[in-house]
N, C-alpha and C positions, 0 to 999 in steps of 0.2 A: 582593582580593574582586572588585575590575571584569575580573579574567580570567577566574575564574569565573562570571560570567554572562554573560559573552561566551560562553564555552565552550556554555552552558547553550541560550542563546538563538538559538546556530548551529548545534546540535548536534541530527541527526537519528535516531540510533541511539538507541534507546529504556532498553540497555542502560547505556549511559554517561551517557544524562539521568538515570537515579535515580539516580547513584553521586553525580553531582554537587548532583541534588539535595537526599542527605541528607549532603550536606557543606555544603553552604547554609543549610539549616537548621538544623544544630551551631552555625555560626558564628553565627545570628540567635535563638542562644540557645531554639531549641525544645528540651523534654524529648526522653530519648532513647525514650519510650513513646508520646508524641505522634506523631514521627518513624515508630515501625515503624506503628504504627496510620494512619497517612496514607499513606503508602506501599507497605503491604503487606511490608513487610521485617523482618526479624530483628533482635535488637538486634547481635548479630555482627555484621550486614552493615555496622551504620553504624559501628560501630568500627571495621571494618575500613578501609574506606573514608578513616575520619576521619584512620587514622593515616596510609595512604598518601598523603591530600591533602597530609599535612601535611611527610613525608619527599621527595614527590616532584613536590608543584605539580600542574597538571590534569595535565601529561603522566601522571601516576600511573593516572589515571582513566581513561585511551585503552584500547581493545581493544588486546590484544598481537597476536592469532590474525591473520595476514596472510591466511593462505588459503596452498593449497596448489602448485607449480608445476604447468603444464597439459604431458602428453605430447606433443602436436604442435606443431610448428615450424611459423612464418607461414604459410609454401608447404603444408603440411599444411592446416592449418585453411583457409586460402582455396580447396582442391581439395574438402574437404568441403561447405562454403558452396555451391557450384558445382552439388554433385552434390544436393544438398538443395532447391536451386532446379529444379531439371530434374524432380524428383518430382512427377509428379498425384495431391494428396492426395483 
């Protein structure tokens, strides 16, 4: 539980604070009607949720989506920087 509110407490993605928080509140025995109505969630989302916490620890809870790789190389992006700077907006 105290890693889950660490998680909670550190956590600035707005996405992964209600994952955690309707796992928070599973565990501090709220209904599961309680839960979607304070939250604005579905009751799916808190099962979902509840099981992952439970299979996989916060790490379950983390965005997976890294982003995507960027087409230019260092020397690329620093020649655009350059030429961006030299622009009179």
């Amino acid at each position: 539980m105290k890693e889950l509110i660490d998680f909670i407490q550190g956590n600035p993605d707005k996405r992964e604070l209600k994952r955690a928080l309707a796992v928070q509140m599973v565990m501090e025995s709220y209904t599961h009607s309680q839960i979607t109505e304070i939250l604005h969630v579905s009751l799916g989302f808190v099962n979902k949720w509840k099981y992952i916490f439970v299979e996989q620890g916060v790490a379950g809870l983390k965005l997976k989506y890294q982003g995507s790789r960027g087409y230019l190389d260092s020397k690329q992006k620093q020649t655009v920087i350059e030429w961006l700077k030299q622009k009179d907006y």
